[in-house]
Structures are given as structure tokens and as C-alpha cells.
C-alpha positions as CSV (number, residue, x, y, z in Angstrom):
1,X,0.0,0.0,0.0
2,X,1.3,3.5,-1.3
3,X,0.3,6.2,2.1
4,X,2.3,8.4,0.5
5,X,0.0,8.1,-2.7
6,X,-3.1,7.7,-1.3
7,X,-2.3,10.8,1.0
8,X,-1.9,13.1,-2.0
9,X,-4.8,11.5,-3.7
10,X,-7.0,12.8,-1.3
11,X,-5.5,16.6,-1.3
12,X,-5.8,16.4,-5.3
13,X,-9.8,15.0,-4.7
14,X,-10.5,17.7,-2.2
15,X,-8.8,20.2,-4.2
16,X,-10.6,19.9,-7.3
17,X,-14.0,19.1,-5.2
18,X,-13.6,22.4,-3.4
19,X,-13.8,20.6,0.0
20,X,-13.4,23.0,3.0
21,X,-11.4,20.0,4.7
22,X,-10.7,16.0,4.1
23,X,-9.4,13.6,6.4
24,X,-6.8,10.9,6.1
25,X,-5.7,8.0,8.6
26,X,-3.0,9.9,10.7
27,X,0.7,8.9,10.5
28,X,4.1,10.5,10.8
29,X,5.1,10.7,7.5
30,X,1.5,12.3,6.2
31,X,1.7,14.9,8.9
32,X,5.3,15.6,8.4
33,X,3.8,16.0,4.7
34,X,1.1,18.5,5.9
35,X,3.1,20.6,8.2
36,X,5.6,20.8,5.3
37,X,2.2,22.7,2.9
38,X,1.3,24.6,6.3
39,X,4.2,25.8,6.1
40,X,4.6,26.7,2.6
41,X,0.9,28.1,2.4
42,X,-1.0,25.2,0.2
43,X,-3.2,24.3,3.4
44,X,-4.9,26.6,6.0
45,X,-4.3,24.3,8.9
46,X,-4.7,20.7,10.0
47,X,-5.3,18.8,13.3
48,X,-4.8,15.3,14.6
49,X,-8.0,13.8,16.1
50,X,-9.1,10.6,17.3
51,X,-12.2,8.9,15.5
52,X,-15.0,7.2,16.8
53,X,-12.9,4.0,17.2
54,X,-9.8,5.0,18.5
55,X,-8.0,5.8,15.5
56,X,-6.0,8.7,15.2
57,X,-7.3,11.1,12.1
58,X,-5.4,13.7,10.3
59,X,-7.7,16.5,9.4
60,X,-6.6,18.8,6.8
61,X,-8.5,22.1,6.4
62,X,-7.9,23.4,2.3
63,X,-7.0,26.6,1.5
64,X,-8.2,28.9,-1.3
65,X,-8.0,32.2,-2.7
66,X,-10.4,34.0,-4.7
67,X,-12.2,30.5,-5.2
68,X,-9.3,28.8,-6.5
69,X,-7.3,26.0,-4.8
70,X,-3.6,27.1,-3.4
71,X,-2.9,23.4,-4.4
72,X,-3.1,23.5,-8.3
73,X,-1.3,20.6,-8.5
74,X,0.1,17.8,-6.5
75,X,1.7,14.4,-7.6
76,X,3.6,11.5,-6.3
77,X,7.4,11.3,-7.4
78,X,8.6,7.5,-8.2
79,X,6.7,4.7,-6.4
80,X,6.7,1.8,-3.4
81,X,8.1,-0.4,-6.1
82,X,11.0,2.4,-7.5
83,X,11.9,4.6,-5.4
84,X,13.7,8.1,-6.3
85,X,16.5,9.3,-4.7
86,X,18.3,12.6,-4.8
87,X,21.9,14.0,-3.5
88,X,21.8,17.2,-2.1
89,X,23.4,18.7,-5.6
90,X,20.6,16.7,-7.6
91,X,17.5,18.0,-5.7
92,X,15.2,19.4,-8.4
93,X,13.4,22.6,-8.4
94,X,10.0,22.4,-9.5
95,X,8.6,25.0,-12.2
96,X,11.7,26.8,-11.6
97,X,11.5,27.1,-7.7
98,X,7.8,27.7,-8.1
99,X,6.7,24.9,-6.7
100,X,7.6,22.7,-3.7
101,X,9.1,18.9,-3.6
102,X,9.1,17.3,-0.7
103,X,11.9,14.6,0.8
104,X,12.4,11.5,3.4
105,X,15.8,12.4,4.7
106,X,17.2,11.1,7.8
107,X,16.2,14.6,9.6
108,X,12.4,13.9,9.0
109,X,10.7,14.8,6.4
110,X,11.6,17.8,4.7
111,X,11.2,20.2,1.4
112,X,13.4,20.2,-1.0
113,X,14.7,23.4,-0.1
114,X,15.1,22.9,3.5
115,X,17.5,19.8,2.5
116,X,19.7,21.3,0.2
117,X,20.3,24.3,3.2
118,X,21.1,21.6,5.9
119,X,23.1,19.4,3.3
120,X,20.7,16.3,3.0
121,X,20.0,14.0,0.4
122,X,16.9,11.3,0.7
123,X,14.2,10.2,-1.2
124,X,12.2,12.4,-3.1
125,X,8.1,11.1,-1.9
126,X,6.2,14.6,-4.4
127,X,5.5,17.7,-5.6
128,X,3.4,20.7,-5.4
129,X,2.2,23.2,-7.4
């Protein structure tokens, strides 16, 4: 099972439904995501609740401005089955330093530009636009 995947699947689906929020099964590496698009401004905020049954949930509240999604668009770099890695010297820029990817380093989860300041290579998980 692709979390990584399926988390970005559901910003892209809320995105284009024009959702004020969607919620995803909470776990690290999805809210090291989120905070990440906090951060950057492609989310208004986002909480970690428990459900009815126990389970932790990550709730993600969308952003917009004028009507139109901050996230235009969102994708998953490589796969569970070929996974992408990049040297700090080999991190891309996306649209030109427009948009945002996003790493597994051995500091956490980081974006791409946060890596290449602190010197870290890792595997590159998406993008964002």
C-alpha cells in the first residue's frame, strides 16, 4: 500500500471538489507532509484527532484564494516499487523554484529546499504546485 500516494490523492480529490477540509488516517510521514504545505501556504491548517474508534485522524482544512485551490497541482514522485533518490546537488526545483518537492531524509521529512540548506540528500516522496 502507497500512504504516500493515497495521501496526496486525497488533497488532489478535495482540491478539485472544493472541499473546505478531508481527512486521512493519521501517521508521521502524512503529517510531516502537511506541516511541510502549512508551512509553505497550500493548506490553511490541520489537526490530529481521534475517531470514533480510537484511531488517530489527520484532518486537513484546504486553502483557497479567490475560489481557486492554493494546491493546483500535487503528484507523487517515483513509487513503493522504484523509489527516487536525490543527493543534495541533484534535488530538483519544480517549475523553476515555483513549486515545492518534498523529501524522506534522515532529519524527517523535509522540502526540498530545506535539504539542500542543511546538506541532505533522501528520497524524493512529491511535488506541489
Amino acid at each position: 500500500m502507497d500512504v504516500v500516494g493515497n495521501f496526496i490523492t486525497i488533497l488532489r480529490n478535495a482540491s478539485g471538489a472544493r472541499r473546505a477540509e478531508c481527512c486521512a488516517q493519521w501517521s508521521m510521514l502524512r503529517e510531516g507532509i502537511v506541516k511541510i504545505l502549512k508551512n509553505n501556504g497550500y493548506v490553511k491548517d490541520f489537526s490530529v484527532e481521534k475517531s470514533e474508534n480510537g484511531h488517530a485522524v489527520l484532518r486537513v482544512q484546504m486553502k483557497y484564494v479567490n475560489g481557486i485551490p492554493a494546491i493546483t497541482e500535487i503528484g507523487r514522485i517515483g513509487s513503493p516499487g522504484c523509489r527516487r533518490y536525490a543527493s543534495k546537488k541533484k534535488i530538483p526545483s519544480i517549475v523553476g523554484g515555483i513549486g515545492e518537492c518534498i523529501l524522506s531524509t534522515s532529519s524527517g521529512v523535509l522540502s526540498g529546499k530545506d535539504a539542500k540548506n542543511l546538506g541532505l540528500g533522501g528520497e524524493l516522496m512529491c511535488y506541489v504546485l
